[in-house]
C-alpha positions as CSV (number, residue, x, y, z in Angstrom):
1,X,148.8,19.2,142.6
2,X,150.6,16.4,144.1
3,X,152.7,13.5,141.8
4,X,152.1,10.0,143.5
5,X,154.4,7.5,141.7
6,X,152.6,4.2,141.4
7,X,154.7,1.4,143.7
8,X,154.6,-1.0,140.5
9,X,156.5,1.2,138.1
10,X,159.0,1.9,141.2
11,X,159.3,-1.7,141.6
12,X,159.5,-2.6,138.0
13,X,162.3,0.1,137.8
14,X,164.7,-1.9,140.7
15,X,163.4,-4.7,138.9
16,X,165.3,-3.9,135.7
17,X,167.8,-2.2,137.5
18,X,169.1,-5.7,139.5
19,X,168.9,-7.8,136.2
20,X,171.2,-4.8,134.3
21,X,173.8,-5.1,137.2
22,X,173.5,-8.5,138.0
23,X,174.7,-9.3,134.5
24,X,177.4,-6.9,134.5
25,X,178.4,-8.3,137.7
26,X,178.1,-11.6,136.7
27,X,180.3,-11.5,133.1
28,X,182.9,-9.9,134.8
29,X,184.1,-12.4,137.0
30,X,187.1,-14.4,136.9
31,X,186.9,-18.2,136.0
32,X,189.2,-18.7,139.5
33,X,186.8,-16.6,142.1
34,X,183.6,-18.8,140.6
35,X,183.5,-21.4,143.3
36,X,183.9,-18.7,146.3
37,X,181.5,-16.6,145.0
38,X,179.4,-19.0,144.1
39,X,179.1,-19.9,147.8
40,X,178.2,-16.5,148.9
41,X,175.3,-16.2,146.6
42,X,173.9,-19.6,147.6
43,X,174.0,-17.6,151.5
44,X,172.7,-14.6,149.6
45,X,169.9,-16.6,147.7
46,X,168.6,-17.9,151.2
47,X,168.3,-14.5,152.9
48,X,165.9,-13.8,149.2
49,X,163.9,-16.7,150.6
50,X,163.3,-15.0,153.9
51,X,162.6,-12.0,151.9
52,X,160.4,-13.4,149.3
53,X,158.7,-15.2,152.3
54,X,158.0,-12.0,153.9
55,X,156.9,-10.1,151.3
56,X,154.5,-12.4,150.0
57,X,153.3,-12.5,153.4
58,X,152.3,-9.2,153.5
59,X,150.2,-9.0,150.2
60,X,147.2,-8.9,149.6
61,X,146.3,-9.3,146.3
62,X,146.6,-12.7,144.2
63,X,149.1,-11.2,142.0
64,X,151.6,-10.5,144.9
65,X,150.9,-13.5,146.6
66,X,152.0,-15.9,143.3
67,X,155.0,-13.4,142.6
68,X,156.2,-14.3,146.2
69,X,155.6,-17.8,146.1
70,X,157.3,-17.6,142.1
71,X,160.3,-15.4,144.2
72,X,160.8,-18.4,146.3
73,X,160.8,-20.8,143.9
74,X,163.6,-19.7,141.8
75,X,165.4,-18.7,144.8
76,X,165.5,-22.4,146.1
77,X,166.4,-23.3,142.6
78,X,169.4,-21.3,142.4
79,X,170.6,-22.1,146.1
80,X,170.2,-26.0,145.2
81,X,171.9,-25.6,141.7
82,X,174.7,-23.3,142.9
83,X,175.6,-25.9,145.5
84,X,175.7,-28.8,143.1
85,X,177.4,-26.8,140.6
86,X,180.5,-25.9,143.4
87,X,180.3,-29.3,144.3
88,X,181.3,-30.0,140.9
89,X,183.8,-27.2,140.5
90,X,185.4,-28.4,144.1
91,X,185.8,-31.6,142.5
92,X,187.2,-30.8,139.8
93,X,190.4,-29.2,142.1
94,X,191.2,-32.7,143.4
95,X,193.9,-34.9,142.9
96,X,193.4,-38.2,140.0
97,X,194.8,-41.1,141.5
98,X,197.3,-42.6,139.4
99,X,196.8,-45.2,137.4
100,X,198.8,-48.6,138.5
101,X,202.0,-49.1,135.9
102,X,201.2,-51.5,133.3
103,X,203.8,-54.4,133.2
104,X,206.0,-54.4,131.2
105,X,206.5,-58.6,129.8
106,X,202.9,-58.8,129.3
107,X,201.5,-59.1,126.0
């Protein structure tokens, strides 16, 4: 008798698999390597796009076709939020200009 594991439930398994590491990974980092790797996982969110893309290509059924096109959707939203949130870190690096000196006989 032969044991035929259903492709959901070995999907599902990854599934929960990447969201249990991701988080680990994820709380463990250091406030001062946040902008770097934030950069790297807007590059690694765009190769998911070309993923999500592909995969939902190759469905068939409904069901895969709207979890590729909902793959690609959060995807894009994380690439365009992680670049406007290390534009916002980046800025916060750079240098105030000083204020001009008030005088000092004016009242």
């Amino acid at each position: 008798m032969e044991h035929i594991v259903n492709p959901t439930i070995t999907n599902l398994i990854i599934f929960v698999l990447a969201i249990y590491v991701g988080y680990h990974v994820v709380w463990t980092v250091t406030p001062a390597l946040h902008t770097p790797l934030m950069a790297v996982t807007n590059a690694i969110s765009a190769i998911v796009i070309v993923g999500a893309m592909l995969a939902a290509a190759l469905t068939e059924t409904p069901l895969g076709k709207g979890m590729g096109v909902l793959a690609v959707a959060l995807a894009a939203v994380n690439i365009f939020g992680g670049f406007l949130v290390t534009r916002r870190m980046l800025e916060m690096f750079k240098k105030k200009d000083k204020k001009p000196a008030a005088k000092e006989g004016a009242k």
